[in-house]
N, C-alpha and C positions, 0 to 999 in steps of 0.2 A: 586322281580320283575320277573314276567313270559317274559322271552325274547328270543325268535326264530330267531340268524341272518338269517338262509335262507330264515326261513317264510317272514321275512323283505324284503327281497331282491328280493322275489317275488310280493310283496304286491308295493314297490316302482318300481319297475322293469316294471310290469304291467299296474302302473294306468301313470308312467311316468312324475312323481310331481315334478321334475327338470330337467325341457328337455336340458337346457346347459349342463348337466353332460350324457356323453352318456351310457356309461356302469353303470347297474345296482349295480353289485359288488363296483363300485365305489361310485356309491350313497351313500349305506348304510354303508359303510366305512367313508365318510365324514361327512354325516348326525349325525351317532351316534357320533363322536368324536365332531361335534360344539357339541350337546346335550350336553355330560357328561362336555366338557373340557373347551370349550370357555368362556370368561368373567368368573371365578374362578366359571363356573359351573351353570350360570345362567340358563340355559333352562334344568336345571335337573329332578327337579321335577315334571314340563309339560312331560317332556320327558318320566319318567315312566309312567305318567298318560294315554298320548299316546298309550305306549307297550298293558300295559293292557288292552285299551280300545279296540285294537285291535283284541285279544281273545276272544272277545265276538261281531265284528260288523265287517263288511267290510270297509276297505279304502275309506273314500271320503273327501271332500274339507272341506266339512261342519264338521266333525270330526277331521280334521286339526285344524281349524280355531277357532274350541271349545275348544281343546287344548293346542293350541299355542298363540289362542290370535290374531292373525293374517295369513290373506290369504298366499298359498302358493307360489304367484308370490312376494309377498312383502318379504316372509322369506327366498325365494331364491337367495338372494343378498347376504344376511349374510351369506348362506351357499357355496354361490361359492368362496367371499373372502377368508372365511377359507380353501376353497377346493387350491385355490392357494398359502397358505402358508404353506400348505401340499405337493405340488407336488415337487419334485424336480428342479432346473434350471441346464440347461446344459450350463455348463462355454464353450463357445466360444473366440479362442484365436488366433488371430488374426496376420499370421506370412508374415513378410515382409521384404526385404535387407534394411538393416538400415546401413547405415558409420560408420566404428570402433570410438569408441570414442575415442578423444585425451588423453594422459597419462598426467596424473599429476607429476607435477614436484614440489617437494617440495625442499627448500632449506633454508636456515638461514637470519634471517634479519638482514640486514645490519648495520651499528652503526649508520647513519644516519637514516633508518627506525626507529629503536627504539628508538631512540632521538625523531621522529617527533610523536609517538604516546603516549610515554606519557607525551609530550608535550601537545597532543588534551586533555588528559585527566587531567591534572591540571588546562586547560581552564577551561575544563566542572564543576571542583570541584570549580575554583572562583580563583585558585592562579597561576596567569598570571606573578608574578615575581619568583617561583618557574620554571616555563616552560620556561621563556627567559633562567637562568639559566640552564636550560637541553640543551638548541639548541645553546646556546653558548660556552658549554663545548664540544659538538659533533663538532663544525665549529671547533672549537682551536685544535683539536685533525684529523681533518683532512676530517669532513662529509662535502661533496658540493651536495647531492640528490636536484636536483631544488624544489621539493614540502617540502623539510626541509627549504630549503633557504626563501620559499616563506611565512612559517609560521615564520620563522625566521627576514624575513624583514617586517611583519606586527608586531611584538613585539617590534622588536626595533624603529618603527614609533609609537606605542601606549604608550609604558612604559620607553622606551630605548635611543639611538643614535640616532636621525635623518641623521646624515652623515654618518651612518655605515648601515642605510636603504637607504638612497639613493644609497652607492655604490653596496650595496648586489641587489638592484632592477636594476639599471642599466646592470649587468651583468646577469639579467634573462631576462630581457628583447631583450637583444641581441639574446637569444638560438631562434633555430626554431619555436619552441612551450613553447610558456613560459609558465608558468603557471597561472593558469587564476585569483589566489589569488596575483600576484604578478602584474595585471593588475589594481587591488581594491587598493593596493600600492602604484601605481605609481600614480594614480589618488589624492592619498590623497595629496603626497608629492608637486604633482604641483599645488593644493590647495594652500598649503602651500606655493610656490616659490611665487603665484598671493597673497599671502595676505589675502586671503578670505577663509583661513581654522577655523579664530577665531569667537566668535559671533559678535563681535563689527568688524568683518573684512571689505573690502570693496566688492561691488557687482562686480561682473565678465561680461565681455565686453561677444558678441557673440562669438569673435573668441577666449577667453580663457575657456570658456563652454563649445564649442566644441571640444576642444582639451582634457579635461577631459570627458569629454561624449563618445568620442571615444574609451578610455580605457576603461571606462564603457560596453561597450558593446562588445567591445573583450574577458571580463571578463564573461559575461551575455552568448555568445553565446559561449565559454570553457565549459558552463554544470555548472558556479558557480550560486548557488542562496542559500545566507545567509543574515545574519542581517547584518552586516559590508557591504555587496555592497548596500542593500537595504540603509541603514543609512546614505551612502558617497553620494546617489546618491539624497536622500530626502537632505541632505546637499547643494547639487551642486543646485540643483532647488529655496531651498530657498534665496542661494549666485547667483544665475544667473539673471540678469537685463529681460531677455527672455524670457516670458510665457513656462510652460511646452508644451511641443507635445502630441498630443492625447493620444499617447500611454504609453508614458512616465505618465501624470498623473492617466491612468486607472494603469499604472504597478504600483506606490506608493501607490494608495486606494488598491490593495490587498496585498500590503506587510503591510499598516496599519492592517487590519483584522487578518493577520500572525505574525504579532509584535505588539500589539497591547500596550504595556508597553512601547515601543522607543520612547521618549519624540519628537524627531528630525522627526523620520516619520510622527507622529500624527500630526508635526507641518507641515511639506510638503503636505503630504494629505489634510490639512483644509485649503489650499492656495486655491484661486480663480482665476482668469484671460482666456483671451482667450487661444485655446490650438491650437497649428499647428501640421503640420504635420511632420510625423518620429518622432527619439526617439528611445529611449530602446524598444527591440520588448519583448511581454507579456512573452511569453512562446517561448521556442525550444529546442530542443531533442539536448545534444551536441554529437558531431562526432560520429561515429561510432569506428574508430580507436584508441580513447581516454579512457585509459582502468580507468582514474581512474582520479577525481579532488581534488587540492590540499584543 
């Protein structure tokens, strides 16, 4: 291949075949690299056919266009794209007072923490009498963390003691901030005190609903949302004499969609009646200051 970069660079330079690119030196730099490089070298062959044709005839559109196949305003697209993956980017970095980050503090968990996690974690594997087991070998030993207590009085309500969950709920319930699984707790128990925790149980008056629905939503607006509040609460609607609240039956049709296996949900969900107002509210962001739910 007969090929002259300067002659090029005057030949492009001149007729000025890609006016986006201002320096000529630049043209025939970019130009020839789409030519040989781009697409694994597709416009190569044109390309020399080009060089050559050159040596022998003047630059024009019409000898572009024979060569390439296409106008020079339409090839100049592809060759400025390339021409920008060419150019360099000037990394801008961007300097501002920012507030020293807080230090980490690292420290050992507690016999109560680790009691309570892998407790979560023999939930998660199915062996819920292996994990009472865990939290009750931590309580005996001396662990009181309210968010162990609170997994701790939900087991012993599901698998366990009922009188050693009432008095473990009792005494979280007293703290400032109880825990919000220990609210899902107290709701079950007094289920239970009214009678109407069974399926054959009796339906629940307004003022004993309401007094379970209260814990309910102290539990709801703690930041808890799991299948045990959803479950307790599709429970309390189907045991409540009361039409669900607007809200309350929009919040169980999307705990059905999210649970969609909870025989109890599926069952509260496919209730009918009129609906009023309040109720469990849908969604809320819990506290700010609440670093963590049981």
């Amino acid at each position: 291949m007969n090929f002259d970069p300067p002659r090029l660079v005057d030949v492009l330079n001149g007729k000025r075949p890609f006016p986006s690119i201002r320096n000529g030196r630049e043209v025939a730099k970019v130009f020839v690299h789409y030519c040989l490089f781009a697409s694994n070298g597709a416009q190569s062959a044109r390309f020399r056919n080009f060089i050559n044709r050159l040596d022998e005839e003047p630059f024009s559109e019409a000898l572009f266009e024979e060569c390439f196949g296409k106008k020079v305003s339409a090839f100049e697209s592809d060759v400025i794209s390339h021409w920008h993956l060419m150019t360099p980017k000037k990394r801008v970095i961007y300097k501002w007072d920012t507030p020293p980050l807080p230090g980490i503090v690292a420290r050992e968990a507690t016999q109560s923490e680790v009691a309570r996690l892998k407790a979560e974690m023999l939930i998660a594997r199915g062996q819920s009498p292996k994990a009472l087991d865990e939290l009750r070998t931590a309580y005996w030993r001396g662990g009181r963390d309210p968010w162990m207590l609170a997994l701790l009085a939900l087991l012993e309500e599901h698998i366990g003691s009922i009188p050693r969950a009432e008095k473990i709920t009792k005494t979280l319930l007293a703290l400032p901030q109880a825990p919000a699984r220990a609210q899902v707790v107290a709701a079950k128990l007094r289920m239970r005190e009214l009678g109407a925790w069974e399926d054959d149980g009796k339906k629940l008056d307004k003022a004993g609903a309401d007094s379970i629905m209260d814990l309910l939503v102290k539990a709801r607006l703690g930041g808890l949302l799991n299948e045990d509040l959803c479950a307790t609460l599709s429970r309390l609607v189907i045991k409540s004499a009361e039409s669900p609240s607007t809200d309350t039956a929009a919040f169980i049709k999307e705990a059905a969609k999210r649970y969609p296996l909870n025989k109890i949900i599926r069952e509260a969900s496919g209730m009918h009646g009129a609906a009023t107002a309040g109720g469990l509210p849908a969604r809320r962001r819990p506290p700010r200051n609440q670093s963590r739910s049981p």
